[in-house]
C-alpha positions in Angstrom: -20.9 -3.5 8.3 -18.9 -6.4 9.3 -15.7 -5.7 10.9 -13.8 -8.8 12.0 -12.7 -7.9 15.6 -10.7 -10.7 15.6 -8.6 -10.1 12.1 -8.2 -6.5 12.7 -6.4 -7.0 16.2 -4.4 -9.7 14.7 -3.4 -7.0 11.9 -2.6 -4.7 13.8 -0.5 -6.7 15.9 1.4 -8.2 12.7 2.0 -4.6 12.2 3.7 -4.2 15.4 1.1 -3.1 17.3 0.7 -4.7 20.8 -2.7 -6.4 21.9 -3.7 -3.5 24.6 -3.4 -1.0 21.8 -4.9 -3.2 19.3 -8.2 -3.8 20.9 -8.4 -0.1 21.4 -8.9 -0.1 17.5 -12.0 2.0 15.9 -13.2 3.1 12.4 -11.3 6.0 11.9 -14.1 7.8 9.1 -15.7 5.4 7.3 -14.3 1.6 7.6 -10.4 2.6 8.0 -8.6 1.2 11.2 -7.0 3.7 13.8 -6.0 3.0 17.1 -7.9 5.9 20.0 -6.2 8.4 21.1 -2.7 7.1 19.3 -2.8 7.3 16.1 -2.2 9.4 12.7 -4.5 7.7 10.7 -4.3 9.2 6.8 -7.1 7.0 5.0 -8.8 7.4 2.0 -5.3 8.6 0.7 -5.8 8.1 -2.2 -8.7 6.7 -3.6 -7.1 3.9 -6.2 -9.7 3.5 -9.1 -9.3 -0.3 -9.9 -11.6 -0.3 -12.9 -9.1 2.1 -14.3 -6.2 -0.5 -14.0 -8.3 -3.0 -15.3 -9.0 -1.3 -19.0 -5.1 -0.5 -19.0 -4.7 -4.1 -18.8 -7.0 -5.3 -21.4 -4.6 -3.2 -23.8 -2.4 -5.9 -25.7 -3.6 -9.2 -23.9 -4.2 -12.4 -26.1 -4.9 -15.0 -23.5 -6.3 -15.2 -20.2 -2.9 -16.1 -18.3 -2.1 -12.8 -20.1 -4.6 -10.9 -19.1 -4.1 -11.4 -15.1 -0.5 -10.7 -15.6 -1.7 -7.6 -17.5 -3.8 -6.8 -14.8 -1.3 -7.6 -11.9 1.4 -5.1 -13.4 -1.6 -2.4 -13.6 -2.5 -3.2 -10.1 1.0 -2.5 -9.0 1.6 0.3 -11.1 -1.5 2.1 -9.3 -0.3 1.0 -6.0 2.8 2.5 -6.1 1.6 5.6 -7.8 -0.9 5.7 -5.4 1.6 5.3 -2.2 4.0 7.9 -3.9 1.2 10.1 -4.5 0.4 10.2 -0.7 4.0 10.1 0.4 4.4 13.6 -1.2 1.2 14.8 0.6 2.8 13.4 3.9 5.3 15.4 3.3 3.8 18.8 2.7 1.8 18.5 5.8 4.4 17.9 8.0 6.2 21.0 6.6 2.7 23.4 6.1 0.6 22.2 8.1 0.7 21.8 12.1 -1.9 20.9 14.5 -0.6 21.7 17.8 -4.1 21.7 19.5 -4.2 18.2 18.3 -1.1 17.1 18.9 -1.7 17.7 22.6 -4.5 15.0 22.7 -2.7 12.1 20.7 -0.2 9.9 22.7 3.5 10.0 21.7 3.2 13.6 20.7 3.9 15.2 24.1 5.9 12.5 24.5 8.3 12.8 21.8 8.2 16.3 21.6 6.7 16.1 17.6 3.9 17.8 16.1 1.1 14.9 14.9 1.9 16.4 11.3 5.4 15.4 12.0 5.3 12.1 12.8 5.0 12.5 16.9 2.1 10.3 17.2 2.3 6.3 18.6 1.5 5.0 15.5 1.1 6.7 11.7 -0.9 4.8 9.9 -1.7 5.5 5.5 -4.6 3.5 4.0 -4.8 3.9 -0.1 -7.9 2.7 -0.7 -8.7 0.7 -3.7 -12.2 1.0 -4.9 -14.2 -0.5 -7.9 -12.5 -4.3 -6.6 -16.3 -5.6 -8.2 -16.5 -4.2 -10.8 -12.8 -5.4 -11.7 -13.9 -9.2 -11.1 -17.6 -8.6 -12.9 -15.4 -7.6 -15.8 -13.1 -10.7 -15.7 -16.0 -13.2 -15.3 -17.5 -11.5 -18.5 -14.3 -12.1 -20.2 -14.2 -15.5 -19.1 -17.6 -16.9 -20.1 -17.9 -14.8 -23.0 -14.3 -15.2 -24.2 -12.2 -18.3 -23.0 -15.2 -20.4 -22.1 -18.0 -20.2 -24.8 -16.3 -18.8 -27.5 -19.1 -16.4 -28.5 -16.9 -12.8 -28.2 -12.9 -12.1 -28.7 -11.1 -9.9 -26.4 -10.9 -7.4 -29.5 -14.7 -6.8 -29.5 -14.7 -6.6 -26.1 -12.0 -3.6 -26.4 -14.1 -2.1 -29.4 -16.9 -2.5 -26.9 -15.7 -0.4 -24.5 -14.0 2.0 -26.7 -17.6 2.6 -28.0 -19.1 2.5 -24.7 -20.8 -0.3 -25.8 -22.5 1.9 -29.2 -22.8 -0.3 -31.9 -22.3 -3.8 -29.5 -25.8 -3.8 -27.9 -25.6 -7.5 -27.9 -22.6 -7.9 -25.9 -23.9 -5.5 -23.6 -26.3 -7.5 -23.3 -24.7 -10.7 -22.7 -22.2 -8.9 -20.1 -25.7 -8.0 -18.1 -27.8 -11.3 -18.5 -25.3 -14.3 -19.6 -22.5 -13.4 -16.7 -22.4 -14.4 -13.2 -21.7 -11.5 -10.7 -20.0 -10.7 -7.9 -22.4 -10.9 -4.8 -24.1 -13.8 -5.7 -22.9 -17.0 -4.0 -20.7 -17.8 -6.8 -17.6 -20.0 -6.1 -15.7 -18.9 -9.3 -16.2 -15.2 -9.1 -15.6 -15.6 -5.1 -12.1 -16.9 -6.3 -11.6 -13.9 -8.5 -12.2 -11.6 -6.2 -10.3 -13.1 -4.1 -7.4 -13.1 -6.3 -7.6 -9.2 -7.4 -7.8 -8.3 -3.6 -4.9 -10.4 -2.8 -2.9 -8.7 -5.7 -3.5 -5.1 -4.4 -2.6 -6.3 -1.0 0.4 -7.8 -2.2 1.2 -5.0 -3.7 0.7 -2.5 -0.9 2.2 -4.3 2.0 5.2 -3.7 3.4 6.1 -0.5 1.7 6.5 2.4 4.8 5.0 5.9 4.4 6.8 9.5 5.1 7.0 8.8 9.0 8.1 5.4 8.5 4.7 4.0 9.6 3.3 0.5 7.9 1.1 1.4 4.5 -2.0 -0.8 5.1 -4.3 -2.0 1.9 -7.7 -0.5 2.6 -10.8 -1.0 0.4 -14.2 0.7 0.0 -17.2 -1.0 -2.1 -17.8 1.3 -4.3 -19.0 0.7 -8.0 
């Protein structure tokens, strides 16, 4: 993995955290940023399904304009559905579920006095992570060179398509799979769209606080 020293300590810092806390950064689990021996990191919470949002969004569209704007209303619909989601479980730990043992090892708790399930930690961290980001853009660059560029499908087969599951429209299957460009491959228009649907869930998850009035930070993880 690739972790960008460099970005994440700038984060973090945007964030409010200072630099000698910042470069203490680590993965937490998997990829998610926590800060040793400081933090309340709750990551993975929750997994966001992306791909979900994205067939929401292909309900009504006509055009491509309307089909991002579609999408970018799903997008924040699952964002804050996601954040509320974790909010409430934020909540129910810090009234069911101490960890005193813990809380002796993480700074601020001592400190302040606070269980690490109520918020006594230096920083409390929650990471919704958004998952299925490529398969969001594969689906898009279909739509676009099957649909708005070459004319060949409409945007209702493509819905009958994957109402189906693709039974009965083997050869747009097929065109999806061999006629499409891909995420992962170089490609300057699908880099662009990716970059666009990950800027949108960002968007869309900054600045919104959790339960312990910590930052909610937009997290992904790459799966398909």
């Amino acid at each position: 993995s690739f972790f960008h020293d460099d970005l994440i300590i700038a984060g973090l810092q945007r964030h409010g955290v200072p630099y000698e806390h910042a470069v203490d950064h680590q993965p937490s689990t998997c990829t998610e940023t926590s800060i040793m021996g400081r933090c309340n990191p709750w990551v993975a919470c929750p997994y966001v399904n992306l791909a979900e949002a994205f067939l929401a969004a292909l309900d009504g569209p006509g055009t491509w304009d309307e089909l991002c704007a579609s999408l970018d209303a799903q997008l924040r619909l699952a964002a804050q559905r996601g954040v509320a989601w974790a909010i409430r479980e934020q909540a129910l730990a810090a009234r069911h579920r101490p960890f005193p043992l813990l809380s002796c090892f993480v700074q601020g708790c001592l400190e302040s006095g606070r269980d690490i399930s109520h918020g006594g930690a230096l920083y409390n961290f929650l990471q919704p992570e958004a998952v299925g980001v490529s398969n969001v853009v594969d689906g898009l660059a279909a739509i676009r060179t099957l649909v708005f560029e070459s004319g060949r499908y409409s945007l209702d087969e493509f819905r009958a398509a994957l109402r189906a599951n693709w039974e009965g429209h083997e050869a747009l299957h097929r065109a999806v799979r061999r006629d499409c460009p891909k995420y992962g491959n170089d490609d300057a228009a699908v880099n662009d769209l990716f970059t666009w649907v990950s800027s949108r869930w960002c968007d869309h998850i900054e600045g919104r606080r959790n339960y312990y009035g910590g930052p909610v930070l937009p997290g992904f993880l790459g799966w398909v």
